[in-house]
PDB file of the backbone (N, CA, C, O) and the ligand in Angstrom, with CONECT records:
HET     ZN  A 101       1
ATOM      1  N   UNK A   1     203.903  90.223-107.719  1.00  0.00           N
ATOM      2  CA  UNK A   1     203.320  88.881-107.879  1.00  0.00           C
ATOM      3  C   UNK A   1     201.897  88.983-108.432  1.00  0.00           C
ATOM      4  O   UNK A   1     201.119  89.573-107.681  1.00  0.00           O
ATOM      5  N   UNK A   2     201.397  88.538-109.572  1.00  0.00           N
ATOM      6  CA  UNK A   2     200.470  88.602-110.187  1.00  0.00           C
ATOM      7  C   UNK A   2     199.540  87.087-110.451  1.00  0.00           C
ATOM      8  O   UNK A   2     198.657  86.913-111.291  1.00  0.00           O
ATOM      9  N   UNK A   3     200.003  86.228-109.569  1.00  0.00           N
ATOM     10  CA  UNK A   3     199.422  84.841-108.991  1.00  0.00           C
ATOM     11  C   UNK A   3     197.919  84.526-109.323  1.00  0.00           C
ATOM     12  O   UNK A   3     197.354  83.547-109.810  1.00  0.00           O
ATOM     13  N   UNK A   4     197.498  85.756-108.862  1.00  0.00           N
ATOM     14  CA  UNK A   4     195.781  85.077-108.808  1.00  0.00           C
ATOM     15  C   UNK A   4     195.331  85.811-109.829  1.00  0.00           C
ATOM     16  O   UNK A   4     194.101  85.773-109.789  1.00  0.00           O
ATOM     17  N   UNK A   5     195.909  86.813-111.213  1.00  0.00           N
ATOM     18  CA  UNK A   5     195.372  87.134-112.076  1.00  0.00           C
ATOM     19  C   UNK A   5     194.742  86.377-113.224  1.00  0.00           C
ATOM     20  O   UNK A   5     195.534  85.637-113.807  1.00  0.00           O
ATOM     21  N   UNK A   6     193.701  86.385-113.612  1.00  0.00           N
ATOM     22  CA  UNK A   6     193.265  85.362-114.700  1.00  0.00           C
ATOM     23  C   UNK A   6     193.939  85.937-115.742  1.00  0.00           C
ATOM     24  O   UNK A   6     194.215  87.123-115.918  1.00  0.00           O
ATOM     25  N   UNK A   7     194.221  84.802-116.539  1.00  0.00           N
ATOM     26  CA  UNK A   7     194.869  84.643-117.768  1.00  0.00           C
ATOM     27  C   UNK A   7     193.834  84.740-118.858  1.00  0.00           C
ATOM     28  O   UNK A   7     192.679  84.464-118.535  1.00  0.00           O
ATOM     29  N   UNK A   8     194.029  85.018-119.834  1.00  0.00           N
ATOM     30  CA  UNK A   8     193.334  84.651-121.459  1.00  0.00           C
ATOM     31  C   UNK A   8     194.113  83.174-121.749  1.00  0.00           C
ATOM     32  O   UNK A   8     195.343  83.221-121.767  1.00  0.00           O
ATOM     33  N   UNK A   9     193.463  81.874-121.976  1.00  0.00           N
ATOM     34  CA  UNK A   9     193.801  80.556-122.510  1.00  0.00           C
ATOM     35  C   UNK A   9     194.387  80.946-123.798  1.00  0.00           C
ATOM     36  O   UNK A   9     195.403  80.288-124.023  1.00  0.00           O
ATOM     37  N   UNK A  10     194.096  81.794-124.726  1.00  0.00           N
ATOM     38  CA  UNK A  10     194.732  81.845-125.574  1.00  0.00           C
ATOM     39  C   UNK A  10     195.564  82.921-125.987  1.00  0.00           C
ATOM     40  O   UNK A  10     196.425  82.712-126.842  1.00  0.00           O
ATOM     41  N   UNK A  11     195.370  84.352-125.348  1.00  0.00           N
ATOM     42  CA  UNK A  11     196.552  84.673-125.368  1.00  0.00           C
ATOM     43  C   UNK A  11     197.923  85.339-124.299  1.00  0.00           C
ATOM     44  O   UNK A  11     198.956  86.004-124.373  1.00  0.00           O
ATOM     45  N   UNK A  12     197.141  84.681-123.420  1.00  0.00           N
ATOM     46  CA  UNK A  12     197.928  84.576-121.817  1.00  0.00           C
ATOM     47  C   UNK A  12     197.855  86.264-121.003  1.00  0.00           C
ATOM     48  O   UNK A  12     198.309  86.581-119.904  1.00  0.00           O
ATOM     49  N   UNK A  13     197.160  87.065-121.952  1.00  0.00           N
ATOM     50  CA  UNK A  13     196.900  88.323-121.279  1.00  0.00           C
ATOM     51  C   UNK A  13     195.804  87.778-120.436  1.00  0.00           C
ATOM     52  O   UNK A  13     195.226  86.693-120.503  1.00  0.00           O
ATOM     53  N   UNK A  14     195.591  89.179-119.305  1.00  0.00           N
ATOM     54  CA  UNK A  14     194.522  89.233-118.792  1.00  0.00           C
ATOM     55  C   UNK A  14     193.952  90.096-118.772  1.00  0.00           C
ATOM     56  O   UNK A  14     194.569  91.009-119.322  1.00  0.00           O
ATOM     57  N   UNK A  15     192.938  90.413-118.387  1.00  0.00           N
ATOM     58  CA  UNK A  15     191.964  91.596-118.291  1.00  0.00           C
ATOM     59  C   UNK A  15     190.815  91.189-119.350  1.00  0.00           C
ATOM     60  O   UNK A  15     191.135  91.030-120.528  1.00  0.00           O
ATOM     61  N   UNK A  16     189.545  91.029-118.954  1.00  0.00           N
ATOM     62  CA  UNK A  16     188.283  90.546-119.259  1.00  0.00           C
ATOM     63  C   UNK A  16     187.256  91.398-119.510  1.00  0.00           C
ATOM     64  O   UNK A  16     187.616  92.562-119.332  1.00  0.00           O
ATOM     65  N   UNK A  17     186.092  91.291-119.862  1.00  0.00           N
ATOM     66  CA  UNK A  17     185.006  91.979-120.223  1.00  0.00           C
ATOM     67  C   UNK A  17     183.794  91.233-119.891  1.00  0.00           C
ATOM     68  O   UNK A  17     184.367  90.146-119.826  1.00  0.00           O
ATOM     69  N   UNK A  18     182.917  91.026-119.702  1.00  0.00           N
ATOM     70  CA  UNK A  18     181.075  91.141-119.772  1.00  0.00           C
ATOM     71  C   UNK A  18     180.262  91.573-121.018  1.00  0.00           C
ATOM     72  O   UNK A  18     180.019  92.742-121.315  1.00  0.00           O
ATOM     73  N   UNK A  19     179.956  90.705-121.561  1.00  0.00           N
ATOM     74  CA  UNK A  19     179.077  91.098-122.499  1.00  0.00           C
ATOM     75  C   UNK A  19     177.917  90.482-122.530  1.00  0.00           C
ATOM     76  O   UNK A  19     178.022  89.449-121.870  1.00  0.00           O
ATOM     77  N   UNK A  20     176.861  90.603-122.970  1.00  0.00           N
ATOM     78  CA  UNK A  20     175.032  90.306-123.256  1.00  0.00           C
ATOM     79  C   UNK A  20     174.810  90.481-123.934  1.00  0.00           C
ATOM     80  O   UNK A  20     174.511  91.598-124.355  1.00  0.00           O
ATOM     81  N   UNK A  21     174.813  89.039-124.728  1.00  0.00           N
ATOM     82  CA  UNK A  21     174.748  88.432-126.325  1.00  0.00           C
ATOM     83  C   UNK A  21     173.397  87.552-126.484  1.00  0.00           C
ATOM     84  O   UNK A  21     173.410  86.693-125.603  1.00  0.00           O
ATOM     85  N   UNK A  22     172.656  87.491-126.996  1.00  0.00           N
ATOM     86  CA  UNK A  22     171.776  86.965-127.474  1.00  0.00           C
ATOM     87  C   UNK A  22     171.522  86.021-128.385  1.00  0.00           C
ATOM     88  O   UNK A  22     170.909  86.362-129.397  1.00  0.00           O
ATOM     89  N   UNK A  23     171.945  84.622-128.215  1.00  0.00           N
ATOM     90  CA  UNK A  23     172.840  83.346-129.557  1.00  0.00           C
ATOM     91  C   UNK A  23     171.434  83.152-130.173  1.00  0.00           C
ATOM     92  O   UNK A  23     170.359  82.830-129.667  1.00  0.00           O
ATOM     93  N   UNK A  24     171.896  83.533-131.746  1.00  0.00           N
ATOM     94  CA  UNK A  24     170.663  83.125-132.654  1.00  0.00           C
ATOM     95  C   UNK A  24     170.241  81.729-132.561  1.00  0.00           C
ATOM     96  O   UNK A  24     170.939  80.743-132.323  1.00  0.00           O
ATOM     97  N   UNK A  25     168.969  81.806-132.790  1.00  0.00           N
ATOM     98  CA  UNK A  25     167.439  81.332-132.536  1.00  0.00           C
ATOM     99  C   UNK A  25     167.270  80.987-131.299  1.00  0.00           C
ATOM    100  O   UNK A  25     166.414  80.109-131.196  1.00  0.00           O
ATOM    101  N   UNK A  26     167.802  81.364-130.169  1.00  0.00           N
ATOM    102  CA  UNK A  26     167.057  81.596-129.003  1.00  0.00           C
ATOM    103  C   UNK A  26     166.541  82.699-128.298  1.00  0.00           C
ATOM    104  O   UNK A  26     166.660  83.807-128.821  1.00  0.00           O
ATOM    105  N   UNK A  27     166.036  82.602-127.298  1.00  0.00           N
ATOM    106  CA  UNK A  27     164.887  83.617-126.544  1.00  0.00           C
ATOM    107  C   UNK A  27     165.612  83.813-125.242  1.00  0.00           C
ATOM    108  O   UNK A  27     164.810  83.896-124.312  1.00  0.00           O
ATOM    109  N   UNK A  28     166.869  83.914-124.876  1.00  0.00           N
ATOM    110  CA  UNK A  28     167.040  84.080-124.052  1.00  0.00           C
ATOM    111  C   UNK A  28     168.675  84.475-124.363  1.00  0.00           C
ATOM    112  O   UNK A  28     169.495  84.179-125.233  1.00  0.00           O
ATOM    113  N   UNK A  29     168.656  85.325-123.122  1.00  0.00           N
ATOM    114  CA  UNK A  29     170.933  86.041-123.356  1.00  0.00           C
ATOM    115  C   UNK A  29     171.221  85.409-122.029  1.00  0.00           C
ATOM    116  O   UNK A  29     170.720  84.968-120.994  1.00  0.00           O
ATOM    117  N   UNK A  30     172.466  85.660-122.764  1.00  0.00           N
ATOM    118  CA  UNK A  30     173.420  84.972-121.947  1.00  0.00           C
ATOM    119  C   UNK A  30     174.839  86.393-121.553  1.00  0.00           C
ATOM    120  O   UNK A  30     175.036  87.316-122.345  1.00  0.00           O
ATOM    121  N   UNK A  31     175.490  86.266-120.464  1.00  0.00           N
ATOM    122  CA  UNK A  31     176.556  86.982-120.250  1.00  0.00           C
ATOM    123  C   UNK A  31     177.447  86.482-120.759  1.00  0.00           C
ATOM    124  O   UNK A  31     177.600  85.349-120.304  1.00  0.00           O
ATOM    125  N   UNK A  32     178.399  86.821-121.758  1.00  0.00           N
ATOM    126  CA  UNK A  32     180.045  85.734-122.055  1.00  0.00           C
ATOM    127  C   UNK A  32     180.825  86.635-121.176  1.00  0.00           C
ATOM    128  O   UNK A  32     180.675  87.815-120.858  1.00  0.00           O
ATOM    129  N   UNK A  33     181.874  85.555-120.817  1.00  0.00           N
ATOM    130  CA  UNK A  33     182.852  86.364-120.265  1.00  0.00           C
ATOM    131  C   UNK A  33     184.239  86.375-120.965  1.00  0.00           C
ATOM    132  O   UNK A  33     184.783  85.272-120.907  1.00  0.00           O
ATOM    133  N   UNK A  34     185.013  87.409-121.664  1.00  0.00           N
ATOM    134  CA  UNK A  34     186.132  87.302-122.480  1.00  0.00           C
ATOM    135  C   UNK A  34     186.757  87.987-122.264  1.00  0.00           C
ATOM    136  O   UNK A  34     186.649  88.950-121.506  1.00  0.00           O
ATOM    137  N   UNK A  35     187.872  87.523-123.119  1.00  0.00           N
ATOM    138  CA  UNK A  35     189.258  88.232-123.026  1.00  0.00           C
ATOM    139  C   UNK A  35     188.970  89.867-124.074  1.00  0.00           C
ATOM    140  O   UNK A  35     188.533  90.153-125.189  1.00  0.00           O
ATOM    141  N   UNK A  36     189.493  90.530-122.960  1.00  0.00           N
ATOM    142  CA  UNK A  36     189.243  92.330-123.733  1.00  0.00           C
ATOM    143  C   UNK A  36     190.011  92.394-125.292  1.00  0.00           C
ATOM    144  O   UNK A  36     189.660  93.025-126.289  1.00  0.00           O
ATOM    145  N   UNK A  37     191.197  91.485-125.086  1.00  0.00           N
ATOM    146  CA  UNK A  37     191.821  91.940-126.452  1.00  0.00           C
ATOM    147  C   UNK A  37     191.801  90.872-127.492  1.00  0.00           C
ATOM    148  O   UNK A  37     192.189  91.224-128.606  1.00  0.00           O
ATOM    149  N   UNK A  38     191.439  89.687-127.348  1.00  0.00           N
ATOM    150  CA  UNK A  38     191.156  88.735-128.656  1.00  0.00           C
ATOM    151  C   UNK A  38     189.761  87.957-128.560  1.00  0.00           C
ATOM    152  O   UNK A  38     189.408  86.937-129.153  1.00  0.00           O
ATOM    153  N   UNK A  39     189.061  88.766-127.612  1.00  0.00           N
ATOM    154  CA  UNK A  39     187.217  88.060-127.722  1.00  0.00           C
ATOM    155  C   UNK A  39     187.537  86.940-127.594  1.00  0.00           C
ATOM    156  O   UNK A  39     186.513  86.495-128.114  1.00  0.00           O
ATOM    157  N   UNK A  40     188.158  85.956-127.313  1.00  0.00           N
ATOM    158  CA  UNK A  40     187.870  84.528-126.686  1.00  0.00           C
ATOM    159  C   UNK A  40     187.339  84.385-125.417  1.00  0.00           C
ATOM    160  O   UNK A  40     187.921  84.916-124.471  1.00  0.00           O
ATOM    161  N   UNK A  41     185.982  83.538-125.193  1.00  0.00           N
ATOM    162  CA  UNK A  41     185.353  83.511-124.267  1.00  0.00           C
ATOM    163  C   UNK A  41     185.739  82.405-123.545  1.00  0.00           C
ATOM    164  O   UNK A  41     185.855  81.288-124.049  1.00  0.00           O
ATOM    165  N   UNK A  42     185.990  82.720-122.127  1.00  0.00           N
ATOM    166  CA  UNK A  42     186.270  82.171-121.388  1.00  0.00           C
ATOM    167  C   UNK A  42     185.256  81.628-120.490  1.00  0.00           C
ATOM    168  O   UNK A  42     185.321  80.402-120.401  1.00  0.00           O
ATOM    169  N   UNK A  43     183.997  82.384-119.542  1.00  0.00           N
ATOM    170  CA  UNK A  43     183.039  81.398-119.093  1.00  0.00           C
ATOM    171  C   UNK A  43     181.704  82.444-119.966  1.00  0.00           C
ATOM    172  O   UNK A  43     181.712  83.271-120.878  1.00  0.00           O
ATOM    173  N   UNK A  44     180.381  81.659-118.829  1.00  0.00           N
ATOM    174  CA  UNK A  44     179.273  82.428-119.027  1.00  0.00           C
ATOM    175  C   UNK A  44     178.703  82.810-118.118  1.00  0.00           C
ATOM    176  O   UNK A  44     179.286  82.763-117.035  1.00  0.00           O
ATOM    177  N   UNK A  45     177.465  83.293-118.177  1.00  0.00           N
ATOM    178  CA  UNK A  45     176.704  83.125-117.193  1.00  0.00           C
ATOM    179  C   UNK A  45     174.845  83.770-117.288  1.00  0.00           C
ATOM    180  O   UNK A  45     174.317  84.766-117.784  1.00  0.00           O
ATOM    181  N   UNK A  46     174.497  82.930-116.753  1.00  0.00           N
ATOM    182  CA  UNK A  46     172.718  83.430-117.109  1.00  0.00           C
ATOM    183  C   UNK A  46     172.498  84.570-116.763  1.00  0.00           C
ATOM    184  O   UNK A  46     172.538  84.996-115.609  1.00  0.00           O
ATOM    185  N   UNK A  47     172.214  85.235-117.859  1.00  0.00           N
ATOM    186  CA  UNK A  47     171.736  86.789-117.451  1.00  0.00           C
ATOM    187  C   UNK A  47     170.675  86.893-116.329  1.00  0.00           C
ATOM    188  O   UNK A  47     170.782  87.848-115.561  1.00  0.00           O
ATOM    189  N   UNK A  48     169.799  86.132-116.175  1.00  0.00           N
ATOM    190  CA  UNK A  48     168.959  86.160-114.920  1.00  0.00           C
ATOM    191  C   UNK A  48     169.806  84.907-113.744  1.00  0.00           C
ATOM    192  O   UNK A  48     169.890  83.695-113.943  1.00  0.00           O
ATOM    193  N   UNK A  49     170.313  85.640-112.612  1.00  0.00           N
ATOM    194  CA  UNK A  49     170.968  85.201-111.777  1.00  0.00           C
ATOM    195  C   UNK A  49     169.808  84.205-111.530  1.00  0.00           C
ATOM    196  O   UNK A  49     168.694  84.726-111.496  1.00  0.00           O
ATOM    197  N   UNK A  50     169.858  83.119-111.385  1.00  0.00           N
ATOM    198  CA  UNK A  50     168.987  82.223-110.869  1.00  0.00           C
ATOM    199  C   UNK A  50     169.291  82.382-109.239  1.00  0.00           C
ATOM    200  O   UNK A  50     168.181  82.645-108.776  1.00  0.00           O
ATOM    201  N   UNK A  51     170.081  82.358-108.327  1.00  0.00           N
ATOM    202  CA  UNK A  51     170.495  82.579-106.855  1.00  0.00           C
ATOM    203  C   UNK A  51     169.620  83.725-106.652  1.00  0.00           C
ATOM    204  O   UNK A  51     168.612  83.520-105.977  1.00  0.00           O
ATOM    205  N   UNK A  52     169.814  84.852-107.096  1.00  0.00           N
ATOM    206  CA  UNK A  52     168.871  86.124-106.346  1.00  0.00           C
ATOM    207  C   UNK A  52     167.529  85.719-106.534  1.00  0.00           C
ATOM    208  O   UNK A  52     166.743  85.904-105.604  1.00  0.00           O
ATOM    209  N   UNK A  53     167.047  85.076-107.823  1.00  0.00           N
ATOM    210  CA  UNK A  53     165.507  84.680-108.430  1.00  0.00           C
ATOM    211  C   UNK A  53     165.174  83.839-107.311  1.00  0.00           C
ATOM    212  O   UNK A  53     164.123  84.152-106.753  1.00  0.00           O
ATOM    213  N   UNK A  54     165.898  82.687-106.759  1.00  0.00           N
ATOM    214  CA  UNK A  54     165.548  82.227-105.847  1.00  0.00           C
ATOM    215  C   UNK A  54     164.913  82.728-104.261  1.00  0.00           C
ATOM    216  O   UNK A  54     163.900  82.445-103.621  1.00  0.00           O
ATOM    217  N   UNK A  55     166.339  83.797-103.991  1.00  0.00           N
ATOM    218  CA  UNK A  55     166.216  84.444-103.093  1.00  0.00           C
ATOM    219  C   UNK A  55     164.890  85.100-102.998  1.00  0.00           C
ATOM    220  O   UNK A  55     164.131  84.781-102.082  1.00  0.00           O
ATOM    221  N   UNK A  56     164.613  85.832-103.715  1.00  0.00           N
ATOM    222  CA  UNK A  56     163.374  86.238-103.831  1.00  0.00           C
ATOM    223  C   UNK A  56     162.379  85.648-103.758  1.00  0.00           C
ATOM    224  O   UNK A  56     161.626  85.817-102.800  1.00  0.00           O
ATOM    225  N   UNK A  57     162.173  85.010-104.499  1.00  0.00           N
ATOM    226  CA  UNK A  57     160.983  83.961-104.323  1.00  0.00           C
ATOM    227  C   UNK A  57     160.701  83.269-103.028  1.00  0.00           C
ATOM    228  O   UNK A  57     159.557  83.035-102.639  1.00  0.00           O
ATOM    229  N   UNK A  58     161.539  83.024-102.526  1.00  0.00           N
ATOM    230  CA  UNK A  58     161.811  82.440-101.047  1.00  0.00           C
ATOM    231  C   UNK A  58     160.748  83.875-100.049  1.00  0.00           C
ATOM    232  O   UNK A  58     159.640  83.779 -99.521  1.00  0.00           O
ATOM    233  N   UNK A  59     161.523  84.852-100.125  1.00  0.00           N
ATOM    234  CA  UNK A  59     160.966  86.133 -99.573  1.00  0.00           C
ATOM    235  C   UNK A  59     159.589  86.429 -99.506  1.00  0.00           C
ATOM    236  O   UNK A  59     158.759  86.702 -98.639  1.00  0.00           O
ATOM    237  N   UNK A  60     159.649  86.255-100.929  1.00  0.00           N
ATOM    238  CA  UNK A  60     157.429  86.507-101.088  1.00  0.00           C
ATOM    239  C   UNK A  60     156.829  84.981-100.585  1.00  0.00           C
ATOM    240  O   UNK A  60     155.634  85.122-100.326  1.00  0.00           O
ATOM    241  N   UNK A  61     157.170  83.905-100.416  1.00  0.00           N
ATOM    242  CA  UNK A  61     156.979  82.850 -99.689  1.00  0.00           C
ATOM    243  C   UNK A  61     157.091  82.896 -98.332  1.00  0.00           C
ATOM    244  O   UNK A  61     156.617  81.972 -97.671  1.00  0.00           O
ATOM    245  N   UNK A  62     157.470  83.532 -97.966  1.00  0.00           N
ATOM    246  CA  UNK A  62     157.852  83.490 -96.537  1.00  0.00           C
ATOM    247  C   UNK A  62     158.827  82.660 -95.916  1.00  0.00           C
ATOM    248  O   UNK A  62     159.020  82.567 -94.703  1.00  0.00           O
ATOM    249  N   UNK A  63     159.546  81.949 -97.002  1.00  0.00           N
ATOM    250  CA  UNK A  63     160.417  80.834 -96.454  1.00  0.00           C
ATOM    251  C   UNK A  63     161.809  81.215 -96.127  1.00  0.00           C
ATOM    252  O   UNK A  63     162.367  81.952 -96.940  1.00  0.00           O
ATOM    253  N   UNK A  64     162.657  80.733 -94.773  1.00  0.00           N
ATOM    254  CA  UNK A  64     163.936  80.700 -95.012  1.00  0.00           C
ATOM    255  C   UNK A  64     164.934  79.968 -95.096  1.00  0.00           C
ATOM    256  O   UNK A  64     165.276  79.054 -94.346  1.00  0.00           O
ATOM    257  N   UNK A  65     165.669  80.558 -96.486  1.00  0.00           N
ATOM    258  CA  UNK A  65     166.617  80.048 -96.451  1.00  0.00           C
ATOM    259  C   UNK A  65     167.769  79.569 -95.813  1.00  0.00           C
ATOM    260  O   UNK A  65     168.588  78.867 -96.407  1.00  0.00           O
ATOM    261  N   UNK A  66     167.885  79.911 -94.620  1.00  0.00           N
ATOM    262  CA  UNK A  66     169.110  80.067 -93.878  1.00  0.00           C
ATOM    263  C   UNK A  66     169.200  78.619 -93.144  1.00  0.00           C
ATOM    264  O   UNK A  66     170.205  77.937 -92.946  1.00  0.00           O
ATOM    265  N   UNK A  67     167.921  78.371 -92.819  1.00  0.00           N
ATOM    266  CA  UNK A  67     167.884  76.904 -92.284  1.00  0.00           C
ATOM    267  C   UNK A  67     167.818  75.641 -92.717  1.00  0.00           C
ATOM    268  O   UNK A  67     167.813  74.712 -91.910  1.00  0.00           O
TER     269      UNK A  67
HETATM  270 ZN    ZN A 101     192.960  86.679-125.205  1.00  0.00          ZN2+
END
């Protein structure tokens, strides 16, 4: 049973990759996330985790999060 495997939308394989691409004329990368065998990107994600950036920042603040 292969149920919870992600699919490729377009060519119904699965198995994915990570890449850190840099989209012309901006200053900032991005992670794509794609399909290994026909490069169609499926999500993204900000190369600087904003959640840990937070976390941190919280830390040298002294603040917690938990509450
Ligand atoms: Zn594909």
């Amino acid at each position: 049973m292969t149920i919870s495997t992600s699919k490729c939308p377009h060519c119904q394989k699965s198995g994915f990759e990570a890449v850190t691409e840099e989209p012309k004329g901006s200053n900032f990368k991005i992670i794509f996330i794609r399909c290994q065998l026909c490069k169609t990107v499926v999500g993204t994600l900000e190369y600087y985790n904003s959640g840990s950036l937070i976390h941190k920042l919280a830390k040298k603040l002294n603040i917690n999060l938990d509450y």
